[in-house]
Every structure is written in structure tokens, then in C-alpha cells.
C-alpha positions as CSV (number, residue, x, y, z in Angstrom):
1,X,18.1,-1.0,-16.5
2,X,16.5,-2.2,-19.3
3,X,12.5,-1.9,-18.7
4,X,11.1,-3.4,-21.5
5,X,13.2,-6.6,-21.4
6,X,12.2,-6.9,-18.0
7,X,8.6,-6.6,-18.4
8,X,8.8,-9.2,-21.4
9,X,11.0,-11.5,-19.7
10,X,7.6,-11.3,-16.4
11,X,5.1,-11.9,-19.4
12,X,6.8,-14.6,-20.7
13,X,7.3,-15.9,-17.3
14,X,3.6,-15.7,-16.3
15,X,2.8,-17.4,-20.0
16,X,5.1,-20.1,-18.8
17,X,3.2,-20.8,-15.3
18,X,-0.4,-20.8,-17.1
19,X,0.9,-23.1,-19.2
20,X,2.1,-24.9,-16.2
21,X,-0.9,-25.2,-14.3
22,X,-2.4,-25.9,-17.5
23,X,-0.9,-29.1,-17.7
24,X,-1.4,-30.3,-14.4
25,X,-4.6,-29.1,-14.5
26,X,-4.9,-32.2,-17.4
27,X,-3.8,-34.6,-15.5
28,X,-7.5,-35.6,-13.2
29,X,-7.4,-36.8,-9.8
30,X,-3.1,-37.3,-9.5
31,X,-2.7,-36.6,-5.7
32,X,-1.2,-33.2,-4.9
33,X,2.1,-34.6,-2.8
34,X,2.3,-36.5,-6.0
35,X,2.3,-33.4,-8.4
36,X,4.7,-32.1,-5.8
37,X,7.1,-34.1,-6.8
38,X,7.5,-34.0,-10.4
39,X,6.8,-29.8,-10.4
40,X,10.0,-29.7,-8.1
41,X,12.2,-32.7,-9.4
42,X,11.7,-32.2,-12.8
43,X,12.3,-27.7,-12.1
44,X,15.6,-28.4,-11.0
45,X,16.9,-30.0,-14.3
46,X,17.1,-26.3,-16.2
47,X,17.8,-24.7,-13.3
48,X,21.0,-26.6,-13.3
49,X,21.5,-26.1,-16.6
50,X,21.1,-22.3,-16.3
51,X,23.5,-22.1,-13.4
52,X,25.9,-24.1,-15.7
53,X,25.6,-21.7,-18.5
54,X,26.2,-19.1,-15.9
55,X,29.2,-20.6,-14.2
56,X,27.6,-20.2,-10.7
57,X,27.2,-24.2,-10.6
58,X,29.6,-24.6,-8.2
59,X,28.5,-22.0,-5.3
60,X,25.0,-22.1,-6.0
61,X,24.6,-25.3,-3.5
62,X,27.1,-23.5,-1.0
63,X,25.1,-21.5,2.1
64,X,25.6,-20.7,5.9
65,X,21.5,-21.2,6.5
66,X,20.1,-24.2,5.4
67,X,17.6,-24.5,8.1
68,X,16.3,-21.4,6.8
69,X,16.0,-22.9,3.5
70,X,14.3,-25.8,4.4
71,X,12.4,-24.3,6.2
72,X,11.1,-22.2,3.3
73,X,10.6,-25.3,1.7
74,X,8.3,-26.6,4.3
75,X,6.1,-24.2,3.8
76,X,6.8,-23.8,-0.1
77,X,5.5,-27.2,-0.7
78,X,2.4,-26.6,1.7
79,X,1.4,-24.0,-0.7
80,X,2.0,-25.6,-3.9
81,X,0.4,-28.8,-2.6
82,X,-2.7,-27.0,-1.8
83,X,-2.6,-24.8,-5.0
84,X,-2.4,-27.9,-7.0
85,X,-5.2,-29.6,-4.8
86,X,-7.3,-26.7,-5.6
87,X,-6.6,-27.1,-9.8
88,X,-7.6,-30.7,-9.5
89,X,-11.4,-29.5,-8.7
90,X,-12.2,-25.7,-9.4
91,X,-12.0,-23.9,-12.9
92,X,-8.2,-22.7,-14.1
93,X,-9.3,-18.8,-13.9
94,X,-10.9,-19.0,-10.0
95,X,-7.3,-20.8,-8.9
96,X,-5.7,-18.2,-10.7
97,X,-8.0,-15.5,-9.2
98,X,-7.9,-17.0,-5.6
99,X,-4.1,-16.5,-5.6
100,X,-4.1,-12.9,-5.9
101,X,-4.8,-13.2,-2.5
102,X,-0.8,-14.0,-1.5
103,X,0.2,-10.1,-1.7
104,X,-2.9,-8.7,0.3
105,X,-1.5,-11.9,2.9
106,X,2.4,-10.5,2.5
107,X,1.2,-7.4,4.0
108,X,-1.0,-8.3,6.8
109,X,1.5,-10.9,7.8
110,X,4.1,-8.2,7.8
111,X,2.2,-6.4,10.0
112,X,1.2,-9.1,12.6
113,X,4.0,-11.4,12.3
114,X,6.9,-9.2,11.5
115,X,5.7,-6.3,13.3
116,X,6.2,-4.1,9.8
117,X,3.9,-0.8,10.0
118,X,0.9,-1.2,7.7
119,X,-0.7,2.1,7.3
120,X,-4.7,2.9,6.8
121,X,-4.0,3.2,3.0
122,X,-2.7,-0.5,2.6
123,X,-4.7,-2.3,5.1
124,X,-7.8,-0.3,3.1
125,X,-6.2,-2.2,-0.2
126,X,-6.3,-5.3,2.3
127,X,-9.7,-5.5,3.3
128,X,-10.8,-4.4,-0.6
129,X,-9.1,-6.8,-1.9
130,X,-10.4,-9.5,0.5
131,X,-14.1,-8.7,-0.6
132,X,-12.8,-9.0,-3.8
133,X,-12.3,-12.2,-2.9
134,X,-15.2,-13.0,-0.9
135,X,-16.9,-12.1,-3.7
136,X,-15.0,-14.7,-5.9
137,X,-15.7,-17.2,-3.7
138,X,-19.4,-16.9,-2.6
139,X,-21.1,-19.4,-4.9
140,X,-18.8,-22.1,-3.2
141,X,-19.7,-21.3,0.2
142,X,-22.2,-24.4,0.5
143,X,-20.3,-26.8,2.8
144,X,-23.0,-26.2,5.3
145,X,-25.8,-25.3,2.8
146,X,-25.6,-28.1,0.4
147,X,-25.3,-31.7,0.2
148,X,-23.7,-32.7,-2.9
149,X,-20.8,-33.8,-3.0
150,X,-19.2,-32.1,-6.0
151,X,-20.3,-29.1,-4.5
152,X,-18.7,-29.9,-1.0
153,X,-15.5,-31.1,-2.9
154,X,-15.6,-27.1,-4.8
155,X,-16.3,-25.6,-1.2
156,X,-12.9,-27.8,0.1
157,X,-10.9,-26.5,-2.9
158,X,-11.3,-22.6,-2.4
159,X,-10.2,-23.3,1.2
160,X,-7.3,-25.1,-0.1
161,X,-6.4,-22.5,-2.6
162,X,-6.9,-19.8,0.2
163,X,-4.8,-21.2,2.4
164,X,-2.3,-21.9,-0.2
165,X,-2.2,-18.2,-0.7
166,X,-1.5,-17.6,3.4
167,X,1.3,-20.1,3.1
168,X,2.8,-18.1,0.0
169,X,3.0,-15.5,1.7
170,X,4.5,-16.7,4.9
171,X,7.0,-18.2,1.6
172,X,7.8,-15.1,0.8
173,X,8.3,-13.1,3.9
174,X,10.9,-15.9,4.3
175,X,12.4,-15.0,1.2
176,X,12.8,-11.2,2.2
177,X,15.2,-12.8,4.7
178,X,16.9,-15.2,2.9
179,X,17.7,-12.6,0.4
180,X,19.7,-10.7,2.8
181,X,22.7,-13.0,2.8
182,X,21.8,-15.2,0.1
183,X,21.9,-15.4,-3.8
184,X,18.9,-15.9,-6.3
185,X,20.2,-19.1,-7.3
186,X,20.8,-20.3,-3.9
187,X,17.4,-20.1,-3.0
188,X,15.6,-21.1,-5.9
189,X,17.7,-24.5,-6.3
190,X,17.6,-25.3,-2.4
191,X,13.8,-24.9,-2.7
192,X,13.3,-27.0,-5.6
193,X,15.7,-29.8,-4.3
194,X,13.9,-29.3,-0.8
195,X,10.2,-29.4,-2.1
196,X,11.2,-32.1,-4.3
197,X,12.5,-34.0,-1.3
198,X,8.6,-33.6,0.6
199,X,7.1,-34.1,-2.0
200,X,8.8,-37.7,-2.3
201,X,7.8,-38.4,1.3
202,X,4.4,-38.6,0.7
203,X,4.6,-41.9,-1.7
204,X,3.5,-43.9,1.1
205,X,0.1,-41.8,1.4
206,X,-1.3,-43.0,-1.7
207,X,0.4,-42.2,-5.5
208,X,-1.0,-43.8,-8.2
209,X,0.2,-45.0,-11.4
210,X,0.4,-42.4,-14.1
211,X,-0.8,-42.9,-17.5
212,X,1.7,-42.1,-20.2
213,X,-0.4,-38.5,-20.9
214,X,0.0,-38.0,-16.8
215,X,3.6,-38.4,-16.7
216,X,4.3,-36.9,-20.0
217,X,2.4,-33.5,-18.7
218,X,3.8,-33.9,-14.8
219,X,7.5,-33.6,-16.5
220,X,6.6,-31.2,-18.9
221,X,5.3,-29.0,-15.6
222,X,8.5,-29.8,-14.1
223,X,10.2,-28.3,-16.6
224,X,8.3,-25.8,-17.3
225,X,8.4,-24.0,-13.7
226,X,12.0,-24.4,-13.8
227,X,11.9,-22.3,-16.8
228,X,9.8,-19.6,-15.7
229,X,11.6,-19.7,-12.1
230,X,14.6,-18.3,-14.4
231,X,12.8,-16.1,-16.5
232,X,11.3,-14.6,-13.8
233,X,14.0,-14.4,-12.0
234,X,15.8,-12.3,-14.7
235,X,13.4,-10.4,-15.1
236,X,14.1,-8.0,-12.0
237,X,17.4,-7.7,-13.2
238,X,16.1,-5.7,-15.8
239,X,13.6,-3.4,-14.0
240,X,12.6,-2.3,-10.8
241,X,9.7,-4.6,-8.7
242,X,7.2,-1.3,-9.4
243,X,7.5,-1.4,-13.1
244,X,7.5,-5.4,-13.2
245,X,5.1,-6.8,-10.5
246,X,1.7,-5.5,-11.7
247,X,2.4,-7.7,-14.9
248,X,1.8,-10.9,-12.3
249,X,-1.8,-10.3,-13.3
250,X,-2.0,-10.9,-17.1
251,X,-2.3,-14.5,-15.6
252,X,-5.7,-14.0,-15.0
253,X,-6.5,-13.1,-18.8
254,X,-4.3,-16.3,-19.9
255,X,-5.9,-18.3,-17.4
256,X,-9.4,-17.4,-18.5
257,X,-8.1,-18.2,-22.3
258,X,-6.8,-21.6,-21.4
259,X,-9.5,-22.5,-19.0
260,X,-12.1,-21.7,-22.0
261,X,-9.9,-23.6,-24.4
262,X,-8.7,-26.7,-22.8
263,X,-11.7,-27.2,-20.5
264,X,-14.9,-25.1,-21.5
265,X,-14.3,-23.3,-18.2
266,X,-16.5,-19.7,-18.3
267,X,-15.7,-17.2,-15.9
268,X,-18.7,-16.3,-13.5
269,X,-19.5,-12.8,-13.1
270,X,-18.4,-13.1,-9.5
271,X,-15.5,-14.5,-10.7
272,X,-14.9,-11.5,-12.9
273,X,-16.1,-8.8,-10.7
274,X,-14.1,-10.1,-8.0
275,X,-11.3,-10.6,-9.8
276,X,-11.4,-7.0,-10.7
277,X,-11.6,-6.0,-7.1
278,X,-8.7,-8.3,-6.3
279,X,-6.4,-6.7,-8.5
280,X,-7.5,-3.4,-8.6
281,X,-6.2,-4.1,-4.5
282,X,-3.0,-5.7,-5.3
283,X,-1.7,-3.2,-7.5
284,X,-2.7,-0.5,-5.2
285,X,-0.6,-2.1,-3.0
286,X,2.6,-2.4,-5.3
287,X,2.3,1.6,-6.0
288,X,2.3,2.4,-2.7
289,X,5.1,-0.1,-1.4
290,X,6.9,1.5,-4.5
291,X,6.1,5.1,-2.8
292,X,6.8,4.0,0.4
293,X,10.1,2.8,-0.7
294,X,11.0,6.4,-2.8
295,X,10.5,7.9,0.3
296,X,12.3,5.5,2.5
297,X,15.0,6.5,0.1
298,X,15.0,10.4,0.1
299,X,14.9,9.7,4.0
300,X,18.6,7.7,4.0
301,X,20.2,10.6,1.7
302,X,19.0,13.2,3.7
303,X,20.0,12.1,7.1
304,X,23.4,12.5,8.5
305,X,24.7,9.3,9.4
306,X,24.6,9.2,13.5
């Protein structure tokens, strides 16, 4: 275990997917099946690469449960799709804030769905962080209020992000499973093929023709998640999930940079303060999954097998 590696490999990562939505923050209006598309296609090109460098090329496509992966896809793509609705008309940082809501969704979906037991101490990080959120969101609550329509359009976008974060985290409660049976670079090249796949099926529902700065940052997107799939990926080879995870949320520092920098974005004080609350919850909830799992452990060495 190599800690530091690991931690540098997350930053790096989490640099990598700013940088990301960065780009197809830039690109307007492109419709989100659209953006799909070229985030998935364009992913799988160092993927492949990686694999080959890796000589796991060869089994990488091979699995016993692709309805499970295509399924993951399906709702993979819902979430990026709404994620990268929600770019096209709120600031950079509140997307990026908004989707610190997936973990506080991974563990009340674990408890209702899955029937995992969620203790008063994590649903109290739940419902924290979820007022974290509200507060986030509460200047774009004026669907029924208001009457412009840029501010109907903001109102539509938090809901999109939002519900982008529910459908991450039904994404990765499927990936719990998957990971059961299947390698890392099973599932991140079946999704990327997959969500590529969807995202190609919505051409009839409207694309539009991309300006040579659209297709030029769309690509670079592409590529870019592929990389920071892999980093990130790598990362956890080098450190435990405890030690790693809570670095998912120096996005929100880089996000507020790049917003300021590449579109005069300011972060609102609710933005802020929520944002606090928000993560404040989520890392809560990492240290005591992390716990949880300590003791889960001293459990299995103490008890005779039966």
C-alpha cells in the first residue's frame, strides 16, 4: 500500500473531471444525449490503450453478466445525461456541489432498496447532508414563484442534477455487485462502450451540428474521462477507500476556480454554506462506513467458522 500515490493518483483524477466538465461546460446548448456520446465514445480510446499496455486487452471484453452491465449502463447514461443537462444552464461549482448528493443517495438506497442496515448515525449524516443541499438549492426553487424563463430553465436544472445524483447512486450500488465476479476493466469498458451505444440512439431526437470549438472540446472530454476513469481507478490500488474517498471533494475548490476563471461564475453564500454542510455529511459518512467495516472485520477473525 502506497498511501500517498494513491491519494495523488484521486487528486489528479478529480483535476481531470473538473477539467472535463469544464469543457463541456464550453460548449452552449449541445444536447445532453449528444454530449453522451462523445464523453463515452471518445473514453474508450485510452481505456483501450491502458488495457493494452496492461496485457488485459484480450479478457477485458470477456464476462458471464452482460445484462448486468448494460444494465448499469442504462442507468449510467441517465445520470451523465442529466449531469451534463444540468452544466449546460447552472454555474460549474453548484453542479459540482449538487453531486455530493450521490453518497448520502448510496446509503439511503442501500437501506430501502437493498435492505442494508442504516444506523441513526448515518441516516443523521443523511438528512444533514440533504439540508445541506436544500440549502444549495433554495434560490432556484421558483418554478411556481417566478415567471422567467431563465429562472424556470435554473429551477429544471437543479432537478436534473438531483436526480442525476439518485441515478449515480442506483450506478453504484450496481457496481457493488458487479464487482463481485467481475474485474475493474470489465466494467469500466462495458460501460463506456454501452453508454456510448445510448447515447448514439438519441441522434434522431435532435443533435446539432458542432462548431469546430464544440467538437474539438466534446473529444477532448471524451478523452479526458477515459483518463481519469484509469487514474482513478488506480488509485485504490494504492490505498484503502477511507484514506482516498474524502479527496472526491477538492472538486468543489477546483470547480469554484474554473467556474470563476472560464465563466465569471461566483459562488453564492448558499452555495458555500451548503456546500460545507454537504460535505461535512459525506465524509461523515465515509468514516463511519470505514468503522463499520474495521469492525465488520474484527467480527470475521473472532468468530469460529460454523
Amino acid at each position: 500500500m502506497r498511501p500517498a500515490l494513491g491519494i495523488l493518483l484521486k487528486v489528479t483524477s478529480i483535476t481531470i473531471f473538473v477539467g472535463m466538465s469544464t469543457l463541456i461546460k464550453s460548449t452552449g446548448a449541445v444536447p445532453a444525449g449528444q454530449i453522451v456520446f462523445y464523453r463515452s465514445a471518445f473514453a474508450v480510446l485510452p481505456i483501450l490503450v491502458f488495457l493494452a499496455f496492461r496485457r488485459e486487452l484480450a479478457t477485458a471484453f470477456r464476462t458471464s453478466r452482460p445484462v448486468s452491465h448494460i444494465i448499469r449502463g442504462m442507468v449510467g447514461v441517465c445520470a451523465m445525461g442529466l449531469g451534463f443537462f444540468a452544466l449546460t444552464v447552472l454555474p460549474l461549482p453548484e453542479v459540482i456541489m449538487l453531486g455530493y448528493a450521490q453518497p448520502l443517495m448510496v446509503v439511503a438506497l442501500s437501506a430501502l432498496i437493498v435492505g442494508e442496515t442504516v444506523r441513526l448515525f448515518r441516516w443523521s449524516a443523511v438528512v444533514i447532508g440533504l439540508v445541506g443541499v436544500l440549502i444549495i438549492i433554495w434560490p432556484r426553487l421558483t418554478l411556481l414563484t417566478g415567471d422567467a424563463p431563465l429562472a424556470q430553465l435554473e429551477t429544471v436544472g437543479v432537478i436534473a442534477a438531483l436526480s442525476g445524483a439518485v441515478f449515480a447512486a442506483f450506478a453504484a450500488i450496481l457496481v457493488r455487485r458487479l464487482v463481485a465476479t467481475e474485474p475493474s476493466a470489465t466494467i469500466v469498458l462495458w460501460f463506456s462502450l454501452t453508454a456510448a451505444i445510448f447515447g448514439l440512439m438519441t441522434l434522431p431526437f435532435g443533435w446539432i451540428a458542432l462548431s469546430q470549438w464544440q467538437a474539438f472540446a466534446l473529444i477532448g472530454a471524451g478523452i479526458a474521462g477515459g483518463v481519469g476513469q484509469i487514474l482513478m481507478t488506480e488509485s485504490y490500488r494504492h490505498a484503502d477507500i477511507s484514506t482516498i474517498a474524502p479527496f472526491e471533494y477538492t472538486s468543489m475548490i477546483l470547480g469554484i476556480i474554473s467556474g470563476y476563471l472560464f465563466f465569471g461564475d461566483l459562488p453564492t453564500v448558499n452555495m458555500l454554506v451548503g456546500g460545507v454542510i454537504v460535505v461535512g455529511a459525506g465524509i461523515f459518512i465515509i468514516w463511519r462506513e470505514h468503522r463499520l467495516g474495521l469492525e465488520r472485520g474484527k467480527a470475521r477473525k473472532i468468530t469460529p467458522p460454523q
